[in-house]
C-alpha positions in Angstrom: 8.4 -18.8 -19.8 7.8 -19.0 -15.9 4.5 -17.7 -14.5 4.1 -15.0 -12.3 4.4 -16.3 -8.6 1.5 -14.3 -6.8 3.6 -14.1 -3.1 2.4 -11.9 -0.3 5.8 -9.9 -1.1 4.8 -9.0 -4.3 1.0 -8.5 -3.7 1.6 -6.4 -0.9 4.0 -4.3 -2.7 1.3 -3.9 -5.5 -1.2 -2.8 -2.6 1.1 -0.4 -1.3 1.8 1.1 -4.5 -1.9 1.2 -5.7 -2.7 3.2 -2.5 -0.7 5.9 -3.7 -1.7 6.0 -6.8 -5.3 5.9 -5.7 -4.8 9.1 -3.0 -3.1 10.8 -5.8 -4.6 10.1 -9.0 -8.8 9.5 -7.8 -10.8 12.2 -8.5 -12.5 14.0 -4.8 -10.7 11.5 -2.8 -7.4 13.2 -4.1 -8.0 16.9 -3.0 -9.6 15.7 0.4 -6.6 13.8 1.0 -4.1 16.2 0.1 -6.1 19.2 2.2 -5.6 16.7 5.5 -2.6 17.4 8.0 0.6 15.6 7.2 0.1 13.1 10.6 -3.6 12.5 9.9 -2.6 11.4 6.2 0.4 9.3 7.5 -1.9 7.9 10.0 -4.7 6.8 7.2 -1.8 5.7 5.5 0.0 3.4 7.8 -3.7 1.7 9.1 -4.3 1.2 5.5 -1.0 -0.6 5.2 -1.1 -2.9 8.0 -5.0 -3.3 7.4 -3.7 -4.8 3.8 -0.5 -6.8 5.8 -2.9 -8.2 8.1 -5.3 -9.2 5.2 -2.4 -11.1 2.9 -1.4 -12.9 6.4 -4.7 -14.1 6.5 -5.0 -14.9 3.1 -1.6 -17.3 2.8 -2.2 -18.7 6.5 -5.5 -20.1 4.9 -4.2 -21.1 2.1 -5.2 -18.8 -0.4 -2.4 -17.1 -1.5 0.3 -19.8 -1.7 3.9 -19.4 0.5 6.7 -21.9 0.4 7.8 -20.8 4.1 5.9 -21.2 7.5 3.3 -18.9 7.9 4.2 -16.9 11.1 3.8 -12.7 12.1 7.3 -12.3 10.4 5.2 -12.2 7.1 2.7 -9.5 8.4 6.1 -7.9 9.4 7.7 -8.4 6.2 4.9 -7.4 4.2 4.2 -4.3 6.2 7.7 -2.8 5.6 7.5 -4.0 1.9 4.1 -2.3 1.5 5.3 1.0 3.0 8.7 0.7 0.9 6.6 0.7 -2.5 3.9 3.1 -1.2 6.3 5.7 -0.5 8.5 5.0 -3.7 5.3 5.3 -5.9 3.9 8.6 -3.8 7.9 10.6 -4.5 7.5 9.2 -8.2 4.3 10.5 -9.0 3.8 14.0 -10.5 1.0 15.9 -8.6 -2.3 17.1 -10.2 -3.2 20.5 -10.2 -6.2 19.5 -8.0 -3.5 18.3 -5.6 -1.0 21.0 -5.5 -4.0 23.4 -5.0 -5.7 21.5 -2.1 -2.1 21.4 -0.7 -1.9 25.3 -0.5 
């Protein structure tokens, strides 16, 4: 059985799903977010995102997360689409609460 390879792909994909799943799912934090404007949420969203990018850059450029290629901005690139791919598959996927769908209207 192979291990799990923790890459910046996959750890920023976990990161962008978790976000969603945090906005959606935590209690207070889920009814202020959904009452916000649809370009003030997308903004929070995206500086979130590339906030978390930036950090797993970081992280494999000193060595703490381990890469196999050169460490370069085409990672903070790669992991920023990647982090926005699964945050917006796990935000479609996810039912809404009523807390949600109510802050919404």
């Amino acid at each position: 059985m192979n291990p799990i390879s923790y890459t910046p792909d996959l750890i920023t994909m976990v990161v962008g799903a978790l976000l969603s799943m945090l906005f959606n799912y935590f209690p207070a934090l889920n009814v202020w977010y959904a009452a916000l404007k649809t370009e003030v949420k997308s903004g929070i969203m995206i500086g979130l995102l590339a906030l978390a990018s930036v950090v797993i850059y970081l992280l494999s450029l000193y060595g703490i997360i381990e890469v196999a290629e050169p460490v370069t901005w085409v990672l903070v690139l790669r992991t920023f689409v990647l982090a926005l791919v699964a945050n917006q598959s796990a935000y479609i996927i996810s039912p809404q609460t009523v807390a949600v769908k109510e802050a919404k209207q």
